[in-house]
Residue frames as a rotation matrix with the C-alpha (Angstrom) as fourth column:
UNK 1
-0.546 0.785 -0.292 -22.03
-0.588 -0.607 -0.534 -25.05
-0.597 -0.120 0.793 44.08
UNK 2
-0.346 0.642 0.685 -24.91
0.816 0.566 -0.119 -27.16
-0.464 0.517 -0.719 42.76
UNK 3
-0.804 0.289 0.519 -26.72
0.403 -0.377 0.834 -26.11
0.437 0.880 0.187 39.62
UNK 4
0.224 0.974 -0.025 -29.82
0.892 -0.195 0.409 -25.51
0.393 -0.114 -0.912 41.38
UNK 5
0.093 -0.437 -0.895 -27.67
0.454 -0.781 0.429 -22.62
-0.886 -0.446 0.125 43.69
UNK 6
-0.603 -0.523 0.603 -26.47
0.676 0.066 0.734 -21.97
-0.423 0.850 0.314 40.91
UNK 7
-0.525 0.655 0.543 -29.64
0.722 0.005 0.692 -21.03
0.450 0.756 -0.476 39.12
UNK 8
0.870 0.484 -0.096 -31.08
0.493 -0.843 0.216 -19.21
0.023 -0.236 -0.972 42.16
UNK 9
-0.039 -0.602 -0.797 -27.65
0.414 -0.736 0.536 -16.86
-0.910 -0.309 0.278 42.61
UNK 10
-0.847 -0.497 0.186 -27.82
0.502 -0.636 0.586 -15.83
-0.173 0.590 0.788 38.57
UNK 11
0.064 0.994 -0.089 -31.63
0.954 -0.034 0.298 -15.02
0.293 -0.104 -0.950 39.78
UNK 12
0.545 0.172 -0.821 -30.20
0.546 -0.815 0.192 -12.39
-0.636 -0.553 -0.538 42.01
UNK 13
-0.219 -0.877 -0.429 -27.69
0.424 -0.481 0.767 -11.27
-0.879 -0.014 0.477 39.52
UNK 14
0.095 0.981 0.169 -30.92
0.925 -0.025 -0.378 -10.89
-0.367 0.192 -0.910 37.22
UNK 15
-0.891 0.096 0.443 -30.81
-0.005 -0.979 0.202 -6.93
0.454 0.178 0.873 35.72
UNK 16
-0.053 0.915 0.401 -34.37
-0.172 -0.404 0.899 -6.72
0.984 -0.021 0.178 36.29
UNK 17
0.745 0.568 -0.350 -34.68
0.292 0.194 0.936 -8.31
0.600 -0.799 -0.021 39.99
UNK 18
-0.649 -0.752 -0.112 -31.13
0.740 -0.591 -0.320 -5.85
0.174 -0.291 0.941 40.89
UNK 19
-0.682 0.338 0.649 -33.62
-0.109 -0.924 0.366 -2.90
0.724 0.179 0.667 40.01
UNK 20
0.410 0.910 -0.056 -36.30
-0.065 0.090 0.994 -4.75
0.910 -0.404 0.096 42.13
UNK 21
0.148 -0.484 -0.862 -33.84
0.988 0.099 0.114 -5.23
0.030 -0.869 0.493 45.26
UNK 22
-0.712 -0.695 0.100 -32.95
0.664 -0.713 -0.227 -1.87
0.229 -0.095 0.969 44.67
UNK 23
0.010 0.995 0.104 -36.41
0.217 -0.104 0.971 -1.00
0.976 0.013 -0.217 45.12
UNK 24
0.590 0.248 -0.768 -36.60
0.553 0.568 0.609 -2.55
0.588 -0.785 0.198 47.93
UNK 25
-0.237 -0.886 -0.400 -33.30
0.963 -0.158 -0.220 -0.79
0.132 -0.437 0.890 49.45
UNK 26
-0.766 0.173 0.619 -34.60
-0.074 -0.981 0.182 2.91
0.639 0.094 0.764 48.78
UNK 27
0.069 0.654 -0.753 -37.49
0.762 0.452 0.463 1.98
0.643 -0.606 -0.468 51.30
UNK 28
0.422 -0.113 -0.900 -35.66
0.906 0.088 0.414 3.06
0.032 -0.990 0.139 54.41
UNK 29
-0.623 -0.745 -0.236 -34.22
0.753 -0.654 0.075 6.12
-0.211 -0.131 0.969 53.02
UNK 30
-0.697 0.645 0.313 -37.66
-0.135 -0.547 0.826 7.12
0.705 0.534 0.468 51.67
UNK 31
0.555 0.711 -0.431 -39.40
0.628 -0.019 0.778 6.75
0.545 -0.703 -0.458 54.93
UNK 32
-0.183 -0.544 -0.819 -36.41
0.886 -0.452 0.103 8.19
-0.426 -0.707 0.564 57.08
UNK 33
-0.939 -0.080 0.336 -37.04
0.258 -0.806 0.532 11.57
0.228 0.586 0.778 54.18
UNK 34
-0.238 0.897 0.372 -40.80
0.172 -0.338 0.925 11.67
0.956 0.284 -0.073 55.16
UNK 35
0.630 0.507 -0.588 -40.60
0.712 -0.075 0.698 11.30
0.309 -0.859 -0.408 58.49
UNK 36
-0.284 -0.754 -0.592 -37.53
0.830 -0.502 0.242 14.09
-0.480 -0.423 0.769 58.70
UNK 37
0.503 0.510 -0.698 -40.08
0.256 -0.859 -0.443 16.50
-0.826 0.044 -0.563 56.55
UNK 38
-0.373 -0.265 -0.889 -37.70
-0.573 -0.688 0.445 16.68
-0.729 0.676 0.105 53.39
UNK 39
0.077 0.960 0.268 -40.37
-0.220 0.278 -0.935 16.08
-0.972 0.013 0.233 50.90
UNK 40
0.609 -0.313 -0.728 -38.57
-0.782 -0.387 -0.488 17.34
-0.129 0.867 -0.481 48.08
UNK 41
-0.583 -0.772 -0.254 -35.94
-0.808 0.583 0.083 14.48
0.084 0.254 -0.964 48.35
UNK 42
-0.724 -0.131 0.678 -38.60
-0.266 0.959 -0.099 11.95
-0.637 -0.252 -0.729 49.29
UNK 43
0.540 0.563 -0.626 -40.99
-0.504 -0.379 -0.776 12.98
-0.674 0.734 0.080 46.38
UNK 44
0.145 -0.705 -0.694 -37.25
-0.866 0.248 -0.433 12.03
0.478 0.664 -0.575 44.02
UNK 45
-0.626 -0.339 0.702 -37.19
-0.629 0.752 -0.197 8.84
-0.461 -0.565 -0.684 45.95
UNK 46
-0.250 0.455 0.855 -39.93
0.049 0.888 -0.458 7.49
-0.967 -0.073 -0.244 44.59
UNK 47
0.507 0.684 -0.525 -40.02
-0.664 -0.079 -0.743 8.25
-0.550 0.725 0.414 41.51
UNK 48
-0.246 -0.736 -0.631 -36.81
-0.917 0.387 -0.094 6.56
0.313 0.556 -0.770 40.86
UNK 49
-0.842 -0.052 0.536 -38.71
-0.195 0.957 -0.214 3.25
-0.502 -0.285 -0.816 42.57
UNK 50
0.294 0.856 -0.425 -40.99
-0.454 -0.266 -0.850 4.31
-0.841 0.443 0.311 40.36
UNK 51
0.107 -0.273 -0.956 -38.86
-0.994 -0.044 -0.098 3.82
-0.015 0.961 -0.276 37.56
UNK 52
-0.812 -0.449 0.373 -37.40
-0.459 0.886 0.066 0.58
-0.360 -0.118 -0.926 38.78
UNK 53
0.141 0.789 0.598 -40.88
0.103 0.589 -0.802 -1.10
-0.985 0.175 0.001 39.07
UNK 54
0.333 0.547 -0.768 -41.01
-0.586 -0.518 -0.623 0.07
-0.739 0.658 0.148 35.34
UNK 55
0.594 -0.469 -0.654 -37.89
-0.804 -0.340 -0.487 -1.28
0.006 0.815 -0.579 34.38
UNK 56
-0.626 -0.546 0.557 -37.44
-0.661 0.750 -0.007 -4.16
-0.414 -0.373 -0.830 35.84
UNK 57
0.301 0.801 0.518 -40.70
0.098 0.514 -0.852 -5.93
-0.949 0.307 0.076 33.73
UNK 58
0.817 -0.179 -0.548 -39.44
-0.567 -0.421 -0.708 -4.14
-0.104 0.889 -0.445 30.25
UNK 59
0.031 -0.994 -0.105 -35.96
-0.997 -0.023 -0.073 -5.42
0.070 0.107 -0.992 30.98
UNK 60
-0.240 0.094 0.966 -37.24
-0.632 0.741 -0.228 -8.37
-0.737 -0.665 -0.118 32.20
UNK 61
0.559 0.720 0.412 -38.59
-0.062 0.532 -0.845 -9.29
-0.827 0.447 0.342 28.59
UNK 62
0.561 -0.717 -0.413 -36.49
-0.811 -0.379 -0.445 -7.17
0.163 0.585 -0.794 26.34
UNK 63
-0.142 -0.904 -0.404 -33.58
-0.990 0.136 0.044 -9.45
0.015 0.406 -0.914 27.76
UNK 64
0.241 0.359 -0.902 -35.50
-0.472 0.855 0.214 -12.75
0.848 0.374 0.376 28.29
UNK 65
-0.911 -0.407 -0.064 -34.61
-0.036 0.233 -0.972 -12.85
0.411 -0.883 -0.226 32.15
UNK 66
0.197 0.917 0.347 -37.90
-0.773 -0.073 0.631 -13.49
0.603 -0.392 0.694 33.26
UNK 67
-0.790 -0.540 -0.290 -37.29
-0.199 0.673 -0.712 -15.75
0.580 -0.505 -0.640 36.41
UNK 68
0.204 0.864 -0.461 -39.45
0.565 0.280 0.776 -17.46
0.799 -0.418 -0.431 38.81
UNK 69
-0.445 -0.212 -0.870 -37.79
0.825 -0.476 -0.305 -15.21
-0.350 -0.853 0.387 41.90
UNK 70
-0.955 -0.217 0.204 -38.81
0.276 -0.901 0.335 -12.29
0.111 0.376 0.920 39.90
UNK 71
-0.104 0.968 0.228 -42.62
0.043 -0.224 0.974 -13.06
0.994 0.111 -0.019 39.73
UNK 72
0.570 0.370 -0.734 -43.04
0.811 -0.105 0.576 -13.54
0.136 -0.923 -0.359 43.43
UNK 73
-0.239 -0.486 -0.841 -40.24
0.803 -0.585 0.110 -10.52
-0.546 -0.649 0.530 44.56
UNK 74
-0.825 0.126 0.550 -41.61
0.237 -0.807 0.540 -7.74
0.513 0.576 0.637 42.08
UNK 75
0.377 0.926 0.017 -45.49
0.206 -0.102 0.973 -7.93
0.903 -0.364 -0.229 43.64
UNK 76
0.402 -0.136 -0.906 -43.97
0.887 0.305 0.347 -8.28
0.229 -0.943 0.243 47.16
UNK 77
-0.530 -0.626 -0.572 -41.87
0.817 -0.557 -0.148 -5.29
-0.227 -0.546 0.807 46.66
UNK 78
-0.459 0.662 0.592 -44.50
0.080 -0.633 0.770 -2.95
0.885 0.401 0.238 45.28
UNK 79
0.385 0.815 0.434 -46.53
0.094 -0.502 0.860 -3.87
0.918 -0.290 -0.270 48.22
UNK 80
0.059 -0.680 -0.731 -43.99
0.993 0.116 -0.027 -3.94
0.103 -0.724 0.682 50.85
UNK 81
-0.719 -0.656 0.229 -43.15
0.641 -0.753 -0.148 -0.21
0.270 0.040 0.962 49.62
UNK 82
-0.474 0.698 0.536 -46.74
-0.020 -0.617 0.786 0.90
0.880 0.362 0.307 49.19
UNK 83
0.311 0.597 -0.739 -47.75
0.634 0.449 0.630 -0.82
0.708 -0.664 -0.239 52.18
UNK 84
0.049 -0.882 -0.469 -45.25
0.963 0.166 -0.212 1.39
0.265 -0.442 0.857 54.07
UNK 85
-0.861 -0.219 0.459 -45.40
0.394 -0.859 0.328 4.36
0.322 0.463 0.826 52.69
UNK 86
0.397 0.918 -0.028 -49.44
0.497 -0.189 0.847 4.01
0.771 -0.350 -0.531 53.83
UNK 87
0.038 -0.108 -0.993 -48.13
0.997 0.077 0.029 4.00
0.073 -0.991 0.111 57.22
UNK 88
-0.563 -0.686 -0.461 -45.67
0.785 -0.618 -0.038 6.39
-0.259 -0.383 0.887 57.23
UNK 89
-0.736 0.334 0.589 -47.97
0.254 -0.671 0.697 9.02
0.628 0.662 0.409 55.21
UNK 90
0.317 0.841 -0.439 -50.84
0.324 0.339 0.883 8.17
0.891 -0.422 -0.165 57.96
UNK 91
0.273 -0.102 -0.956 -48.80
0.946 0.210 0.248 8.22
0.175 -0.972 0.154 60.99
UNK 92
-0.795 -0.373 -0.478 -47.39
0.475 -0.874 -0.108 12.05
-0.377 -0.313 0.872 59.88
UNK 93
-0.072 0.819 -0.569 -51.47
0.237 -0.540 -0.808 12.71
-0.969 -0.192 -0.155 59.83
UNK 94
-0.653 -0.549 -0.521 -50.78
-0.346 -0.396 0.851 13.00
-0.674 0.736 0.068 55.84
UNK 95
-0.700 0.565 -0.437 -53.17
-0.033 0.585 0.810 10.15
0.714 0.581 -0.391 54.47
UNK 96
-0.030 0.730 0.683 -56.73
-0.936 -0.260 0.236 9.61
0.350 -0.632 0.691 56.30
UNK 97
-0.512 -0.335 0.791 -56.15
-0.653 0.751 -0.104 6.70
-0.559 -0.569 -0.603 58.87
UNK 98
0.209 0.890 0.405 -59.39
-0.471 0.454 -0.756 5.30
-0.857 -0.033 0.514 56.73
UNK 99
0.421 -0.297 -0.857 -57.58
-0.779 0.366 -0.509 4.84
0.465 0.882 -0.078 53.30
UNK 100
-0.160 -0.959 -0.236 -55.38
-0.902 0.239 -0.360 2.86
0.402 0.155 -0.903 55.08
UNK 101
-0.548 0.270 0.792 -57.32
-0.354 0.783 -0.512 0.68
-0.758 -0.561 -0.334 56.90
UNK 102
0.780 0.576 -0.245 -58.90
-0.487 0.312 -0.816 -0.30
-0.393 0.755 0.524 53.67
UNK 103
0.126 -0.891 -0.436 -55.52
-0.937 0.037 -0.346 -0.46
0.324 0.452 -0.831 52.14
UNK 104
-0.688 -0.503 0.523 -54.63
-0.726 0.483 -0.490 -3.23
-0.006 -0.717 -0.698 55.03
UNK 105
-0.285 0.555 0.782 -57.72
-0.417 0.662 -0.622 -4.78
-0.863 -0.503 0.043 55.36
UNK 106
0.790 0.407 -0.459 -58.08
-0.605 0.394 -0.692 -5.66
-0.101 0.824 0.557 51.67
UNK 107
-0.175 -0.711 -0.681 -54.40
-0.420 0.679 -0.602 -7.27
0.890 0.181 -0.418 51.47
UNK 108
-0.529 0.114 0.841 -55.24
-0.790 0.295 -0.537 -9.03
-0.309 -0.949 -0.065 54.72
UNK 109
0.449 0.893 0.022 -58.38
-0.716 0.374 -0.589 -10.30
-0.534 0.249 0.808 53.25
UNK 110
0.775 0.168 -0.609 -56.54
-0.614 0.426 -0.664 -11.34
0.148 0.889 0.433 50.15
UNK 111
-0.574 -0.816 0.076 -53.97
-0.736 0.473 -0.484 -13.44
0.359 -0.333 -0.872 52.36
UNK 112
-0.557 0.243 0.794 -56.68
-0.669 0.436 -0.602 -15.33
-0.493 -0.866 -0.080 53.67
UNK 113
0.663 0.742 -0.099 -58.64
-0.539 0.382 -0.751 -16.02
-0.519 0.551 0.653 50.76
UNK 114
0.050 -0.886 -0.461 -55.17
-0.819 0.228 -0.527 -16.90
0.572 0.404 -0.714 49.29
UNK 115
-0.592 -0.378 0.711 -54.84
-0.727 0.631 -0.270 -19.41
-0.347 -0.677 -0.649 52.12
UNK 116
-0.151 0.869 0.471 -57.97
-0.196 0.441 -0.876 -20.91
-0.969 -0.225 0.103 52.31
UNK 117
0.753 0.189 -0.630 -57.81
-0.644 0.013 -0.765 -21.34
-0.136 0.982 0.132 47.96
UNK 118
-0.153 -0.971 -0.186 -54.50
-0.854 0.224 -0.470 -22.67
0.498 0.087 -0.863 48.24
UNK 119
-0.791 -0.202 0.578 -56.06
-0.507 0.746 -0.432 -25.63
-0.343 -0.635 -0.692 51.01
UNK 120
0.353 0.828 0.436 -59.08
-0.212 0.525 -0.824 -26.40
-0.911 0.198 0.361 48.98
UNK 121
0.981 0.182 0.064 -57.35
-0.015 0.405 -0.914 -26.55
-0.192 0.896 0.400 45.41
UNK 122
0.590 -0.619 0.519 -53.98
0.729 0.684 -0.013 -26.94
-0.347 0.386 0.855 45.82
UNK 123
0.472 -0.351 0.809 -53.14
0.721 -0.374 -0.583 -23.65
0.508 0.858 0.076 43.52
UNK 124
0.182 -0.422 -0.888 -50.40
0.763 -0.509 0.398 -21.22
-0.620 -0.750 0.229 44.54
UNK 125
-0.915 -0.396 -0.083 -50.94
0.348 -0.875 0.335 -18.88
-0.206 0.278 0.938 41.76
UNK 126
0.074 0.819 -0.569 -52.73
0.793 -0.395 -0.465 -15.85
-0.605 -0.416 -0.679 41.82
UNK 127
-0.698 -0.331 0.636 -52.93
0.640 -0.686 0.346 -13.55
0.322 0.648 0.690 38.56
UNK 128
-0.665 0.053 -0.745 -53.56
0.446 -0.773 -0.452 -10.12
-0.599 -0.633 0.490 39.15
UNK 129
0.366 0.597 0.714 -57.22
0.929 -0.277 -0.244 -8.99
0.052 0.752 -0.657 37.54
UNK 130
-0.402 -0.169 0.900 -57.24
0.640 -0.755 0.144 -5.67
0.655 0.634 0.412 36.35
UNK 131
0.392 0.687 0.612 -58.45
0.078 -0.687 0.722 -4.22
0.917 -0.236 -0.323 38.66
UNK 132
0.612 -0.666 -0.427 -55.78
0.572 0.000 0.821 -4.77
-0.546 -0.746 0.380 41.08
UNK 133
-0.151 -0.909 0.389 -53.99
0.980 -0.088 0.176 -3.86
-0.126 0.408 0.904 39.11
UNK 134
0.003 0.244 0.970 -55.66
0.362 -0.904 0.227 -0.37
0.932 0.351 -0.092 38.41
UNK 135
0.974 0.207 -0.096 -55.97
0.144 -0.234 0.961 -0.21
0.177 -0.950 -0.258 42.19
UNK 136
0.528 -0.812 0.250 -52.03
0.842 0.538 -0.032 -0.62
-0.108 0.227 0.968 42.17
UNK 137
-0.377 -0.575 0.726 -51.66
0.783 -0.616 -0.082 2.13
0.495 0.538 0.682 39.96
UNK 138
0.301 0.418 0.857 -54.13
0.007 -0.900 0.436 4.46
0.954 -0.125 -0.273 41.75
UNK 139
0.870 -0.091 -0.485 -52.15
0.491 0.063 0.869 3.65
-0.049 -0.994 0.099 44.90
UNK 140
0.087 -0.996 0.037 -49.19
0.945 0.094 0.312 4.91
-0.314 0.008 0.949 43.47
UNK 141
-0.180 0.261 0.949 -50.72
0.292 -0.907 0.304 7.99
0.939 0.332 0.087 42.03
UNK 142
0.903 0.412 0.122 -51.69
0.216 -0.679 0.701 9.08
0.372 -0.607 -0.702 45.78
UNK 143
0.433 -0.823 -0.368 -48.72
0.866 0.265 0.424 8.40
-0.251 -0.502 0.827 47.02
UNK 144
-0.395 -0.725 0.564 -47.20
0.917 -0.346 0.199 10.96
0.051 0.596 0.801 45.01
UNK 145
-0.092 0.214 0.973 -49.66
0.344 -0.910 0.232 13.28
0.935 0.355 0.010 44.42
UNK 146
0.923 0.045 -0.382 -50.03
0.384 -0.054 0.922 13.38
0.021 -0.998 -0.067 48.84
UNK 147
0.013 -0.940 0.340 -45.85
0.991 0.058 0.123 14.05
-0.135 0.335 0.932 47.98
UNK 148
-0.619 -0.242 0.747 -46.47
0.664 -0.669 0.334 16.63
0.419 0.703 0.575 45.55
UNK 149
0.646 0.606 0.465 -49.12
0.185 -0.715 0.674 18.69
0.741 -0.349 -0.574 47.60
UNK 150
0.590 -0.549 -0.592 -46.10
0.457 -0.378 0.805 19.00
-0.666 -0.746 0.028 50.52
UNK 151
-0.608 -0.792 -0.054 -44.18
0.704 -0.569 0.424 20.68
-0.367 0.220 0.904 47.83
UNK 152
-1.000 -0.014 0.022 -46.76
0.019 -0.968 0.250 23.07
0.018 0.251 0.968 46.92
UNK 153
-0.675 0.733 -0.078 -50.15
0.308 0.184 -0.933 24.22
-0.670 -0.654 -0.350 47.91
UNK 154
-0.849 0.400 -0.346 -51.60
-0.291 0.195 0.937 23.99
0.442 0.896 -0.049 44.15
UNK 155
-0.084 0.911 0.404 -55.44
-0.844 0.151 -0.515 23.96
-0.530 -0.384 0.756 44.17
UNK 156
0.398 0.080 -0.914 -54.82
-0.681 0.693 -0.236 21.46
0.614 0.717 0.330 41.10
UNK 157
-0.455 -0.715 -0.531 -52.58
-0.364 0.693 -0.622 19.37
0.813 -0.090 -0.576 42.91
UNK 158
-0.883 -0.056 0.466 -55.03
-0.460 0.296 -0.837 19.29
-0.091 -0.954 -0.287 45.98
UNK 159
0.338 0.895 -0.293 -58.11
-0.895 0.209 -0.395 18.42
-0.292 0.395 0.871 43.69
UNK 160
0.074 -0.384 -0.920 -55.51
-0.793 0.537 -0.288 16.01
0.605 0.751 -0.265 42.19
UNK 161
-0.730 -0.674 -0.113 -54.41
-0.491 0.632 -0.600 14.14
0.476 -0.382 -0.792 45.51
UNK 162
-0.109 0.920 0.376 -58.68
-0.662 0.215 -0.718 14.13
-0.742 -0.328 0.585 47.04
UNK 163
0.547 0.702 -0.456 -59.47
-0.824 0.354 -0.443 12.42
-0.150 0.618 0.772 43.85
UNK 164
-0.324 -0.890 -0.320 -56.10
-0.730 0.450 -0.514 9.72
0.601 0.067 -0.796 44.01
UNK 165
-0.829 0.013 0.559 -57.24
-0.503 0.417 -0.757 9.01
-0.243 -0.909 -0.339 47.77
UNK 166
0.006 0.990 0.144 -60.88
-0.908 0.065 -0.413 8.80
-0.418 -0.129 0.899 46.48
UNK 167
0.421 0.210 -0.882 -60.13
-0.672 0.726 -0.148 6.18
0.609 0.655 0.447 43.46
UNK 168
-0.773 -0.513 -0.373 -57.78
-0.175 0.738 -0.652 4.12
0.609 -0.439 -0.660 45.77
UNK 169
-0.628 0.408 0.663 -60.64
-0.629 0.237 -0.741 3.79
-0.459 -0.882 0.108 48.38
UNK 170
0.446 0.864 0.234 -62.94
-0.594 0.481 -0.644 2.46
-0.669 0.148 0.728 45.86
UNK 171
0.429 -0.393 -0.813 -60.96
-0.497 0.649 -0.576 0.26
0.754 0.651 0.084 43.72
UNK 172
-0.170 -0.341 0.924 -59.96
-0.960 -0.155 -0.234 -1.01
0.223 -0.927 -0.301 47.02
UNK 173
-0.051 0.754 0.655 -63.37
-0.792 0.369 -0.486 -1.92
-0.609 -0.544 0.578 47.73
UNK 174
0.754 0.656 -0.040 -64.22
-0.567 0.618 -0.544 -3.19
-0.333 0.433 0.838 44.41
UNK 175
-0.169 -0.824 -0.541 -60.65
-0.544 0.536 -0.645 -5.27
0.822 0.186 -0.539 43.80
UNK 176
-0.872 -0.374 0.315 -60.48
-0.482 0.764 -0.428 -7.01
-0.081 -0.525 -0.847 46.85
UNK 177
0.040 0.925 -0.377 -64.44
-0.760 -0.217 -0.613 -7.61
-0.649 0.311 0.695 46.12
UNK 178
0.643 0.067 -0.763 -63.76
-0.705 0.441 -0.556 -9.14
0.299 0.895 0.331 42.60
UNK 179
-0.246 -0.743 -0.623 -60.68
-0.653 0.602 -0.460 -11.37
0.717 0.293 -0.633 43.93
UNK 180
-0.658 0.184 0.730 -62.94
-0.355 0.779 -0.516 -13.24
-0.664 -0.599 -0.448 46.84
UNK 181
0.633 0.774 -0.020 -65.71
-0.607 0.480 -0.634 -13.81
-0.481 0.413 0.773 43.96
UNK 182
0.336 -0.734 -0.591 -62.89
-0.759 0.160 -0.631 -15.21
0.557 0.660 -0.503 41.71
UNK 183
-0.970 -0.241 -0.019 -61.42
-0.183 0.783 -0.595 -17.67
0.159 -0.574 -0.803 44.54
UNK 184
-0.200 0.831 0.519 -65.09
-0.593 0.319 -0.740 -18.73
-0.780 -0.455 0.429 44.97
UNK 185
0.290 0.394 -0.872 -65.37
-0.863 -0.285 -0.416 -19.68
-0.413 0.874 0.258 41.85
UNK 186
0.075 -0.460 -0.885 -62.55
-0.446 0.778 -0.442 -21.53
0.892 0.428 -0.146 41.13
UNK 187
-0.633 0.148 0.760 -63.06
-0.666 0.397 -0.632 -23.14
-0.395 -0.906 -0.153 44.78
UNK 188
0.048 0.990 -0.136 -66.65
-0.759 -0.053 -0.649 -23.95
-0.649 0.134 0.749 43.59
UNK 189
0.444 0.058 -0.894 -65.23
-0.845 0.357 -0.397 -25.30
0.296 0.932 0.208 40.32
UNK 190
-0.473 -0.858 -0.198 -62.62
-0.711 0.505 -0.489 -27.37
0.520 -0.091 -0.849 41.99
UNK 191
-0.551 0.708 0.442 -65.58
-0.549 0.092 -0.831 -28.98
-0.628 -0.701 0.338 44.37
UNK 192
0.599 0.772 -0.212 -67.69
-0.605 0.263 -0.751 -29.88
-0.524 0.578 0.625 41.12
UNK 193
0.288 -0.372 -0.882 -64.62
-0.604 0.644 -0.469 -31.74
0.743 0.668 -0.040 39.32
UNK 194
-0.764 -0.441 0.472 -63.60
-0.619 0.290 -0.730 -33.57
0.185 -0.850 -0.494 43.00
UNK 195
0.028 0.666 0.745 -67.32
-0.781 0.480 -0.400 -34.53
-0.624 -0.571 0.533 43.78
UNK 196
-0.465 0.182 0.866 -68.65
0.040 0.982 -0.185 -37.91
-0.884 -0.052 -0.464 43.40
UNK 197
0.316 0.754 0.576 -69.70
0.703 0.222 -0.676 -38.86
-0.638 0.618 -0.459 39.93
UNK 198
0.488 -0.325 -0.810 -67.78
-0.378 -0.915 0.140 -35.28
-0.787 0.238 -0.569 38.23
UNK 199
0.486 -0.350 0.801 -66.49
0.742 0.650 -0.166 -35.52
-0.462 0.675 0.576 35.08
């Protein structure tokens, strides 16, 4: 085994990017629970990928395992799961077809602008503004609270999940929004040090 193997196999053996595979793995049993109606078990499904996501950054510092597999497979599984979960939540008439097509059509967007940033300057990283990141979290709050209204028909809990769906539509809007001005920018900038005569 070469060192470089080497280096990516104690990647996977990682604590933190175990918890993120393991993420990943609870997927299929947490769609097969929503689409078989037992809410109650897929409600405990995510919270424990809930935890992971937590604990796989905390651990990730705490023990000083911060890896390059880790930054790209943490984001990937978040939206892999979240992306999913849209579906499934949509397709059993659960989420309005519109959240999701926002949902989709903003990470779409931000794959292209990602391209197209990535052939004019070269750069293949992409820090998450705050506002993804709040958008993130307020995807993960519907999720749940959409969850928690199939276990009980709480007027709180249905004021709670309208007002989840609501922030995720607009932090949607204004995240994917803020991350094409942001690749304009540094496009723009990258243009003005390139051109003739730039300094």
């Amino acid at each position: 085994m070469t060192q470089a193997d080497g280096s990516r196999y104690n990647s996977f053996r990682s604590a933190p990017n175990l918890l993120t595979l393991l993420r990943i793995c609870l997927m299929p049993f947490l769609v097969a629970a929503i689409l078989e109606g037992r809410y109650g078990l897929s409600f405990v499904l995510f919270l424990v990928a809930g935890i992971t996501d937590a604990l796989d950054g905390t651990l990730a510092r705490l023990l000083k395992q911060r890896t390059m597999l880790g930054q790209y497979l943490d984001p990937v599984a978040d939206k892999l799961l979240l992306s999913t979960l849209f579906l499934t939540l949509t397709h059993e008439g659960l989420i309005p077809a519109r959240v999701t097509v926002l949902v989709f059509g903003r990470d779409v967007g931000i794959l292209v602008v990602s391209a197209l940033l990535y052939a004019a300057t070269g750069r293949r990283e992409f820090l998450p503004s705050i506002f993804g990141k709040v958008n993130t979290l307020c995807q993960v709050t519907a999720v749940a609270a959409v969850l928690l209204h199939q276990l009980t028909p709480a007027v709180w809990v249905e004021n709670f999940r309208n007002g989840a769906l609501g922030a995720t539509m607009v932090l949607t809007v204004v995240s994917g929004l803020h991350y094409s001005w942001t690749a304009a920018r540094r496009v723009g900038a990258s243009t003005a040090v390139g051109a003739p005569g730039a300094k």
